[in-house]
C-alpha positions as CSV (number, residue, x, y, z in Angstrom):
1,X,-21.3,49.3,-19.2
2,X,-19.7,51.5,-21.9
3,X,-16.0,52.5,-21.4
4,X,-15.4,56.2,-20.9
5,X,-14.7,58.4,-24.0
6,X,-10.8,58.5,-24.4
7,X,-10.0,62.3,-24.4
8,X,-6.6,64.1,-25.0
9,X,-5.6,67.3,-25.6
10,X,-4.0,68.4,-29.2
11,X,-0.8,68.8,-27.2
12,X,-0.6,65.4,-26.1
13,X,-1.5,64.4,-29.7
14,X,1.9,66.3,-31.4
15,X,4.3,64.6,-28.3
16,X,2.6,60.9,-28.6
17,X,1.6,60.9,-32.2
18,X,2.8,57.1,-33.0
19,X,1.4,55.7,-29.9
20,X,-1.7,57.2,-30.0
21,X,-2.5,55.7,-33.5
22,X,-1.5,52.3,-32.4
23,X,-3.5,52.4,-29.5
24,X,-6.3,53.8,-32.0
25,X,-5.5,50.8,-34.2
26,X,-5.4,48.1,-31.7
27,X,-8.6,48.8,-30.1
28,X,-11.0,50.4,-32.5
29,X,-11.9,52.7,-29.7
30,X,-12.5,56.9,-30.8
31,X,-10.1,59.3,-29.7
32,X,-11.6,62.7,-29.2
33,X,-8.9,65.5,-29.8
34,X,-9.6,68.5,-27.8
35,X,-8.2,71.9,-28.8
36,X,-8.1,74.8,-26.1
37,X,-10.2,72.9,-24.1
38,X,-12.8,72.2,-26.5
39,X,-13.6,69.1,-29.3
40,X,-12.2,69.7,-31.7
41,X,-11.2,66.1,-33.9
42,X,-12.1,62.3,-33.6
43,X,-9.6,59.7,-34.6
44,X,-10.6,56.4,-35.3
45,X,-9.3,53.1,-36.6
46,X,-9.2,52.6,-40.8
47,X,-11.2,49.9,-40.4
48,X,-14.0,51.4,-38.1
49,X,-13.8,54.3,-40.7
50,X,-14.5,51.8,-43.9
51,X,-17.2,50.5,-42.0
52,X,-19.1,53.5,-41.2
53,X,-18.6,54.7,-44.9
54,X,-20.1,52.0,-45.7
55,X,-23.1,51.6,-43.7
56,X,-23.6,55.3,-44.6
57,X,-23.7,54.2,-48.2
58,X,-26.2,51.6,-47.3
59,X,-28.2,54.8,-45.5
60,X,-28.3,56.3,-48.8
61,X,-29.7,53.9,-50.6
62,X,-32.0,52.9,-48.4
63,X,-33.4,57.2,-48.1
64,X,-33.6,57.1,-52.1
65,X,-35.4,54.1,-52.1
66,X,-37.8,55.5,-50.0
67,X,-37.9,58.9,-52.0
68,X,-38.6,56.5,-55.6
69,X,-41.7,54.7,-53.5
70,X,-42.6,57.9,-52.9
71,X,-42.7,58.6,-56.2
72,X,-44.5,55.7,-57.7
73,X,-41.3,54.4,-58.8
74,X,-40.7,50.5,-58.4
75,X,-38.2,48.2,-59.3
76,X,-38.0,43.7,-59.4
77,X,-37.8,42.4,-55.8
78,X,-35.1,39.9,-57.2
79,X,-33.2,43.3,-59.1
80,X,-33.1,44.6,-55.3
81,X,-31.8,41.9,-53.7
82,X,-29.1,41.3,-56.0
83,X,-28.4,44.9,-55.7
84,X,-28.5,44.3,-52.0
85,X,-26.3,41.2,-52.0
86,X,-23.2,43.2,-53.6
87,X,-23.2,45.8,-51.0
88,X,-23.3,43.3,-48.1
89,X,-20.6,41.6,-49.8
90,X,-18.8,44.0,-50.0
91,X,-19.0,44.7,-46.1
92,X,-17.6,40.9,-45.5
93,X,-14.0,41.3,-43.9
């Protein structure tokens, strides 16, 4: 079962700014920062962040692919799976 959302208020944020971020850092868990009550930020990890840019790169390619097939255009297999191998590569830790 998925942990509860970890939740604090902008206030807390300003008093605890230090800990929060380690405790961010450490366990590559979101914070959502709430303003007045209402979201208003999400804090994560650098790491969790370069991952998800990253898989959202892989998105893109993968939609404009789709959009060139569309279009008739084509491309080697073996030119796309070299193209493919860099970017997983480039995900490796």
């Amino acid at each position: 079962m998925p942990s509860a959302p970890k939740i604090i208020p902008i206030s807390d944020l300003r008093q605890n700014a230090s800990d929060v971020v380690k405790k961010v850092a450490s366990s590559r868990e979101p914070v959502f920062i709430t303003q007045r009550g209402r979201a208003a930020a999400v804090m994560v990890s650098m790491e969790v962040y370069k991952n998800t840019q990253h898989e959202i790169d892989i998105l893109h390619l993968l939609a404009r692919g789709e959009k060139e097939i569309a279009a008739g255009i084509g491309y080697e297999l073996d030119n796309v799976l070299k193209e493919a191998d860099h970017y997983l590569a480039a995900a490796k830790p």
